[in-house]
C-alpha positions as semicolon CSV with decimal commas, in nm:
position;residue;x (nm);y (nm);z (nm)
1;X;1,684;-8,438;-1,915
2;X;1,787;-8,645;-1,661
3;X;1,451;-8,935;-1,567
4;X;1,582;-8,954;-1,217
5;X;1,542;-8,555;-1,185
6;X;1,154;-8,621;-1,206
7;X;1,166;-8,943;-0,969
8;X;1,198;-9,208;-1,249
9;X;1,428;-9,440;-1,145
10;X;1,707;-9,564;-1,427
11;X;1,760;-9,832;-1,299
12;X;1,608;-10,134;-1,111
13;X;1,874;-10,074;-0,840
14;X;1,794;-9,688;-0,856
15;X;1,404;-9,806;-0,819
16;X;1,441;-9,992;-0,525
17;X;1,600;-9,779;-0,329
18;X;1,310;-9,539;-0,304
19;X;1,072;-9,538;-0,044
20;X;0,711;-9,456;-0,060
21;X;0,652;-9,088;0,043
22;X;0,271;-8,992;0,172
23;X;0,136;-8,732;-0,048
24;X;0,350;-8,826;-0,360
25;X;0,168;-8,787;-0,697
26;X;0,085;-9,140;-0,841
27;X;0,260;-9,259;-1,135
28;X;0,051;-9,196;-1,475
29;X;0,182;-9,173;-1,845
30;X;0,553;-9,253;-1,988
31;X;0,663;-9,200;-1,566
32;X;0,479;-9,510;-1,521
33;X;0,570;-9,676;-1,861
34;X;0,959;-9,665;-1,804
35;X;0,920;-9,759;-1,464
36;X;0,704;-10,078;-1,542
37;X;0,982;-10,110;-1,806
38;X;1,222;-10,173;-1,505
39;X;1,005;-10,488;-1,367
40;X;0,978;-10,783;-1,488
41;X;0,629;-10,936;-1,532
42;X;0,450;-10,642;-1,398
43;X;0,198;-10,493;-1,612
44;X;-0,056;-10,233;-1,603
45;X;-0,459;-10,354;-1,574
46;X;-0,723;-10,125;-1,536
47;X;-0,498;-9,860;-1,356
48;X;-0,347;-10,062;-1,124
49;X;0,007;-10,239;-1,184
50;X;-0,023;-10,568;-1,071
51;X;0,185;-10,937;-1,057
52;X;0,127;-11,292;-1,000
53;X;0,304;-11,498;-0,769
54;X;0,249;-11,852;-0,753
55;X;0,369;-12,077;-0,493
56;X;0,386;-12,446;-0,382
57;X;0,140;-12,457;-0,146
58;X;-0,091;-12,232;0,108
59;X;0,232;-12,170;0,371
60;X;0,446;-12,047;0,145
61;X;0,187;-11,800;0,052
62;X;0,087;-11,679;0,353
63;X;0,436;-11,661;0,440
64;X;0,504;-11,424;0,132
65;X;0,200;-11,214;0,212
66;X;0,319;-11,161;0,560
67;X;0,636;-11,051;0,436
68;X;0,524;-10,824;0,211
69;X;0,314;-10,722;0,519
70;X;0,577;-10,589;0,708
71;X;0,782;-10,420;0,411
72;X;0,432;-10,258;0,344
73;X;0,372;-10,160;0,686
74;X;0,751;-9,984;0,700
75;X;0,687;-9,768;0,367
76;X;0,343;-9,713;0,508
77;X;0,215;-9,799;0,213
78;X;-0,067;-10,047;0,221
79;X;-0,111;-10,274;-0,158
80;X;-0,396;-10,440;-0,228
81;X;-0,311;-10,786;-0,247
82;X;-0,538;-11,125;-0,311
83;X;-0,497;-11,460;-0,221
84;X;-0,650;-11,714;-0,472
């Protein structure tokens, strides 16, 4: 059986070139394992996948969150994301 037939991506190219889809079915069970498999330092807490960025100071961060902003925005798709 082929993973990509059931929206798994193979690879980490093959996983970022999908796009979020409204409607689609969230990730749960060995979907979600072999994805997570795919990216580094990602991990799966309390049903959420999360990672830590750290940067240099507060305007590089800001800068990152803005960016990841206006990918979000274009996927409309909308992560939770905290600044510590």
């Amino acid at each position: 059986m082929n993973p990509a037939s059931h929206g798994v991506a193979a690879s980490l190219d093959a996983l970022a070139a999908q796009r979020c889809r409204n409607g689609a079915p969230q990730l749960t069970g060995d979907d979600l394992r072999r994805h997570l498999a795919l990216l580094p330092d990602w991990s799966l807490v309390a049903g959420r996948i999360e990672k830590t960025y750290r940067f240099g100071n507060y305007y590089e961060t800001l800068a990152f969150v803005n960016a990841i902003a206006w990918i979000a925005h274009r996927q409309d798709h909308h992560p939770d994301l905290g600044v510590h």
